[in-house]
N, C-alpha and C positions, 0 to 999 in steps of 0.2 A: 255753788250749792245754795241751794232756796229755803228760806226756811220762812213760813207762816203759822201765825195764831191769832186767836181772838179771847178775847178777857173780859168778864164783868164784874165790872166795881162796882159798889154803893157811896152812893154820893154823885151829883152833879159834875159833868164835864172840867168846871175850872177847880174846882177840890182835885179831884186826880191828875190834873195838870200840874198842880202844884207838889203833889207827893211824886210823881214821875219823874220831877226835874229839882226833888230835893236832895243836894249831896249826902246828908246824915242816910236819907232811907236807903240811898245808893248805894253807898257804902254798907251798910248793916245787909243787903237784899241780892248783889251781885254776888253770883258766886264763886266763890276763890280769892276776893280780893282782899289784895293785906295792904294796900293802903291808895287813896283816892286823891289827889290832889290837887286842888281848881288852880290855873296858872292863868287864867281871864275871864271873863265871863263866856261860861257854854264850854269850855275848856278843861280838862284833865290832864292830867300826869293817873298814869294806874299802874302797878303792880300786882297782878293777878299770878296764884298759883293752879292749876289746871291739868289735867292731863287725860288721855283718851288708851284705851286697855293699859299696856304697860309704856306706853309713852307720855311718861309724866315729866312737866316742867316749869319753871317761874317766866311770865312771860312782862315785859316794861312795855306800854304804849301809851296813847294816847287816843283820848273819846272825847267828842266834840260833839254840840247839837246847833246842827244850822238849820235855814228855810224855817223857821218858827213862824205858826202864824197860831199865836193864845186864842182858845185853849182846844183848837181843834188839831193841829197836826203837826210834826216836826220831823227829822230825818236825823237819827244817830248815825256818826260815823266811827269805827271804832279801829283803830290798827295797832299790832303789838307784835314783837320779836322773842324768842328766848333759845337755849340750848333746843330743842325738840321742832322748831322751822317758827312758819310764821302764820300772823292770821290777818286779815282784814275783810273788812264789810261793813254795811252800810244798813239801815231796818226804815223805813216809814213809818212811824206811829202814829194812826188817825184815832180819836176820839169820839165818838159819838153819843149822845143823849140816849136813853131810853128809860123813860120812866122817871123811876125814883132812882136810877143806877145809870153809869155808863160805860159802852162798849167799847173796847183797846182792842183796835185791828194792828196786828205787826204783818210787814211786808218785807222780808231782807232777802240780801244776796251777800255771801261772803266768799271767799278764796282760802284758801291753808297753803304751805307749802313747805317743803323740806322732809324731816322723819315721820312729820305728823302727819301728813299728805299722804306717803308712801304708806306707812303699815293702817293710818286709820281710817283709810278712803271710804270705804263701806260703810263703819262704826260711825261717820261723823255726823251726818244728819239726825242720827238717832241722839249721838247726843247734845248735839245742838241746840235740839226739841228738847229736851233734858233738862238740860241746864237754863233755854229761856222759862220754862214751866216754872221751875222753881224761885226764879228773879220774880216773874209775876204776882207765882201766888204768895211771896212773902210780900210783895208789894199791897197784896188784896187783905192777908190778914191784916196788915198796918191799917189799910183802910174804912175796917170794920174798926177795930180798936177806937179809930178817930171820929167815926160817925157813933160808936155807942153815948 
C-alpha cells in the first residue's frame, strides 16, 4: 500500500527537522498513541491504539529513523503487532526549502496483515491518508505556535 503527501511549514528546513524528530511533538501529534518510548537514539518502543471500521485494537511496535542526512531527508521505519493483525512500513521524508517556509514530501509503502488486512483492505488507504494528515497538520500547528 502507497501512501504520499506533501506539507508546508513555516519556518526554515532545520527548525522542522527538529520538530519532526522531536519525541514530546511525537508523542502529543501521532495519532493513537498512548505511550512513546526512546530505547536509543532514533529508536522507539510505541503503543498505539488504532482501529480501521469496526476493527479496532492496541497495537506494540517499534519506530526507528535511519539514512538521516540533517536536515534534508530521513526514512521512518515503523512495525507493530496487536489482537487485530499487523502493520509495517517504511515513509521517506524529504524536506525542502521554499521561501520563508518548507516543503515535507512523505513517500511510504507499508503492509497490514491478519483481520485488519482481511475486512479493511479497501478502507485502508483511505485511512492511512487519514491518519498521516492529521500527524502533520498538528505537526504544522505546532510549527506556527513556535515561529509566532
Amino acid at each position: 500500500m502507497k501512501v504520499e503527501g506533501a506539507y508546508t511549514f513555516p519556518g526554515q528546513p532545520q527548525q522542522v527537522w527538529d520538530l519532526l524528530l522531536d519525541p514530546e511533538s511525537l508523542r502529543q501529534c501521532i495519532p493513537g498513541v498512548e505511550t512513546l518510548t526512546e530505547t536509543s537514539p532514533d529508536h522507539w518502543d510505541a503503543v498505539m491504539k488504532v482501529g480501521v471500521a469496526a476493527i479496532k485494537g492496541t497495537y506494540k511496535g517499534k519506530v526507528a529513523i535511519v539514512d538521516r542526512q540533517p536536515p534534508l531527508n530521513y526514512t521512518l521505519q515503523v512495525e507493530g503487532s496487536g489482537g487485530p493483525g499487523f502493520v509495517k512500513g517504511t515513509a521517506k521524508i524529504t524536506l525542502e526549502p521554499s521561501g520563508d517556509s518548507t516543503s515535507v514530501k512523505v513517500d511510504g509503502d507499508g503492509q497490514v496483515g491478519g483481520m485488519l488486512a482481511g475486512v479493511g483492505q479497501r478502507m485502508l488507504p483511505g485511512v492511512a491518508k487519514m491518519l498521516m494528515n492529521q500527524f502533520f497538520e498538528c505537526l504544522i500547528n505546532k510549527s506556527k505556535v513556535l515561529a509566532a
